[in-house]
N, C-alpha and C positions, 0 to 999 in steps of 0.2 A: 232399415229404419230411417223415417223422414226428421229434419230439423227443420225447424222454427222458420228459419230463412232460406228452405227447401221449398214453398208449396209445390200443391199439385204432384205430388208423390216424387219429385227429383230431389235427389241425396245431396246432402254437402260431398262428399266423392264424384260425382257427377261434375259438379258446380267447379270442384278442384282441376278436375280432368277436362274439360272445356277451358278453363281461362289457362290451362298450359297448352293445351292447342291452340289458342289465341296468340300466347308468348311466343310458342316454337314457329308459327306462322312467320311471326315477324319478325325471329331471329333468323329464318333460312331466305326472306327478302332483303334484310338488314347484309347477310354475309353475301348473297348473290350481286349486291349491289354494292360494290368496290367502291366504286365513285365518289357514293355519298358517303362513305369511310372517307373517304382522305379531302374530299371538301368541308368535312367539319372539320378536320381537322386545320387545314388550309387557313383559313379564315382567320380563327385565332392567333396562330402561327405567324400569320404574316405582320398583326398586329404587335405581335409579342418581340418579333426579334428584327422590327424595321420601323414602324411606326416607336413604338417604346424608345428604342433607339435613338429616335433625333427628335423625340418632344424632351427626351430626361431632363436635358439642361432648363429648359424653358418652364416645366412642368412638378417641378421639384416638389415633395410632398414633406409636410411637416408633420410631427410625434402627434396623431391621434390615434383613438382607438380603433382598432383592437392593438394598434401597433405602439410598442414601448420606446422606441425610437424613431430615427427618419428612415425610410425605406427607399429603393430604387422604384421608378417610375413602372419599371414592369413587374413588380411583387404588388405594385397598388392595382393594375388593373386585371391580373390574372382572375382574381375573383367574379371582376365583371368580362371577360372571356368563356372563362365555364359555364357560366348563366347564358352569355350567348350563342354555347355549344346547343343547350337545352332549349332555348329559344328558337332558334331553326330547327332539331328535332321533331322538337313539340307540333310545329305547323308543318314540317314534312310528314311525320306521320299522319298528321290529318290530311295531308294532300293527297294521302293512299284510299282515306274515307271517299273521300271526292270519286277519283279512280275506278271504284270498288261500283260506286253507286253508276256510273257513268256507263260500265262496259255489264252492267246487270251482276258482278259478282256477288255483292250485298246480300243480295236473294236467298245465297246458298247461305250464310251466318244467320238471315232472319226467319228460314225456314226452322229453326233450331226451339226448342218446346222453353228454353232459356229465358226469362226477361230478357229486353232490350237494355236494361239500365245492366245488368251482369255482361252483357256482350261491350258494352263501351266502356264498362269499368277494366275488363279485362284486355280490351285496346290501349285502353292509356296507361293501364302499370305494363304491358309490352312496350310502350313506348318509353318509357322510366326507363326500362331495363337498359334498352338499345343506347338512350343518352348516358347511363354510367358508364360504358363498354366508352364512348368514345371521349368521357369528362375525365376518364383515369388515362385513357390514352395519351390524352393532352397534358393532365399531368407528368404522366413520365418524361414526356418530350422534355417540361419546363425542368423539373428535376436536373436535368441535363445543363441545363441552362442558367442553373444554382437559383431560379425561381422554385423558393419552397418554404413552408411554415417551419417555425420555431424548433416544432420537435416532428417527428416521424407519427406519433399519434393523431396530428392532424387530418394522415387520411382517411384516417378513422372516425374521426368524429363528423370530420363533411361530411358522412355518409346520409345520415338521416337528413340533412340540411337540401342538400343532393337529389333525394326522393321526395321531398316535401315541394321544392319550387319546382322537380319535374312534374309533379303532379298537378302544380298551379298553371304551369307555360302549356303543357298537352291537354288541360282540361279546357283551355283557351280556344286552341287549337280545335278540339273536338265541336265546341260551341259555336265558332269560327265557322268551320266546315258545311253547319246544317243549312248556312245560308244561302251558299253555293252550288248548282248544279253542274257547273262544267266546269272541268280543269281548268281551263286557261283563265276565266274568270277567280276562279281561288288561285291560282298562283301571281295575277299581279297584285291581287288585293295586299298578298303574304308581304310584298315590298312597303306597303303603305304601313305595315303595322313593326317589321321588323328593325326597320332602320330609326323610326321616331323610338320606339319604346327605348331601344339600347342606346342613342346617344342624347336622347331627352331624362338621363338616369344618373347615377352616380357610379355607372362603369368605368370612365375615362377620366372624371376629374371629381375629386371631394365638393359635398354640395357647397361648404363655404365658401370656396371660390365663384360660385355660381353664383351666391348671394350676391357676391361683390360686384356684378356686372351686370346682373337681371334681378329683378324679385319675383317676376312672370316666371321665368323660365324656372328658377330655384322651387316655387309653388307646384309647376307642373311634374318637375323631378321628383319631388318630395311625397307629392300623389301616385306617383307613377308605381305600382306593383314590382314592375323590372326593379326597380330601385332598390326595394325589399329585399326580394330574392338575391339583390348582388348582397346588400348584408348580411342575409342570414348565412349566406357561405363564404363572407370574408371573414366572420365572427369564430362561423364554424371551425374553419382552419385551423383557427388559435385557440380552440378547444371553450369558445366563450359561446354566450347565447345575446343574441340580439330582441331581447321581451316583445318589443313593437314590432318589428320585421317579421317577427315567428308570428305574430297573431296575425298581421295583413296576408303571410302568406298563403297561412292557414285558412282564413275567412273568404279570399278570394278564388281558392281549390276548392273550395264547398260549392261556391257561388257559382263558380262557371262549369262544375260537375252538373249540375243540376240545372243547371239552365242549358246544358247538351242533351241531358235526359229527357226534359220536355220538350227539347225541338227537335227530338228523334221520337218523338212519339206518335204513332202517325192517328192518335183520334186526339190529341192537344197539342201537337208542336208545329214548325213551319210545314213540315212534311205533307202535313195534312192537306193541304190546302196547294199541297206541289205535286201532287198526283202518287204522293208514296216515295219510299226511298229510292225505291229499284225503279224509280218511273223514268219516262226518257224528258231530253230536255223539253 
């Protein structure tokens, strides 16, 4: 029996069974690769318990929300750390699209009777996946490190927060991707977009502070989607919702979903006009 959102006689069972071969794909490159396990983790980490460390005194954060009180300078940027776990996921996994298309593997997922739009949908929630494996990871660490929300439910309620901005950072990412043919060209561009978004944001310092020294910069932050996404999971922690944050980030997962869709299309998107996905450079 076919569904709605089956044509051409392929099952939702089908559809099921293909985006977990997608998943499992990238959970057996995700575990073969060590490396980038413990460089996401790294990053943060060093932020967390060296930087945090010697800005505290300087850096001091006063009673806003979601927070009922004054908080330590490393339970303020924890939130904008996880966001940066998903942010570098988000554009690693796309630097495997890159990869994929480079050394002709591509080929074999586009030879698949599948849409194209269900093959990249099932890329980017593997990529979700991969970034909670390593945002609870970094959790536990901080736990350790008495960085932690109010109650134990919190990590439960980031969860949705969690899947919502990984889906906006690797839809980025996938959009990102179509514009680039060769590796090394996608991997410096990743530095131009990685480093402005996370410290042009509200990870490291509350935007009021930023007012007070820029209105440029505090404008740019305040546009800035990274921004969002650190909200709606410092919100989330505390078991609260951030109305604004959730629709930007909502709006801007739709946005760059769909504009990966058309530019992997190869009779509408860049593709077209770059000799195909599987084309050489």
């Amino acid at each position: 029996m076919t569904s709605p959102i089956a044509p051409r006689g392929l099952t939702l069972r089908g559809y099921l069974i293909s985006l977990w071969g997608v998943v499992w794909r990238e959970g057996l490159r995700f575990v073969h690769q060590r490396g980038r396990f413990l460089s996401a983790l790294v990053r943060p980490l060093v932020w967390l318990f060296i930087f945090a460390a010697g800005f505290r005194a300087t850096l001091g954060v006063s009673i806003m929300p979601p927070y009922e009180t004054y908080v330590l300078y490393e339970v303020y940027i924890a939130p904008g750390l996880i966001a940066m776990i998903q942010l570098f996921n988000g554009l690693q996994s796309s630097l495997s699209m890159v990869y994929d298309r480079e050394v002709g593997a591509m080929r074999i997922l586009l030879v698949s009777p599948y849409p194209r739009w269900h093959l990249l949908v099932a890329k980017l929630l593997a990529g979700v996946a991969v970034s909670l494996l390593q945002v609870y990871a970094f959790l536990l660490v901080a736990w350790f490190w008495e960085v932690r929300p109010d109650s134990n439910w919190g990590y439960l309620t980031v969860l949705p927060a969690l899947v919502l901005s990984g889906l906006m950072l690797g839809a980025m990412g996938l959009a990102m991707s179509s514009l680039f043919k060769q590796l090394e060209n996608f991997a410096s561009v990743m530095n131009f977009v990685i480093f402005p978004m996370f410290f042009a944001s509200s990870a490291l310092y509350p935007l009021w502070r930023v007012q007070q020294s820029s209105v440029l910069l505090y404008d740019i932050c305040r546009f800035n989607p990274f921004s969002h996404a650190v909200e709606l999971i410092r919100f989330a922690l505390y078991g609260q919702v951030e109305w604004t944050s959730l629709a930007v980030v909502a709006g801007c997962a739709a946005a760059f979903l769909i504009a990966a869709v058309i530019a992997y299309d190869p009779s509408a998107g860049l593709t077209a006009r770059r000799g195909g996905p599987g084309g050489a450079a």
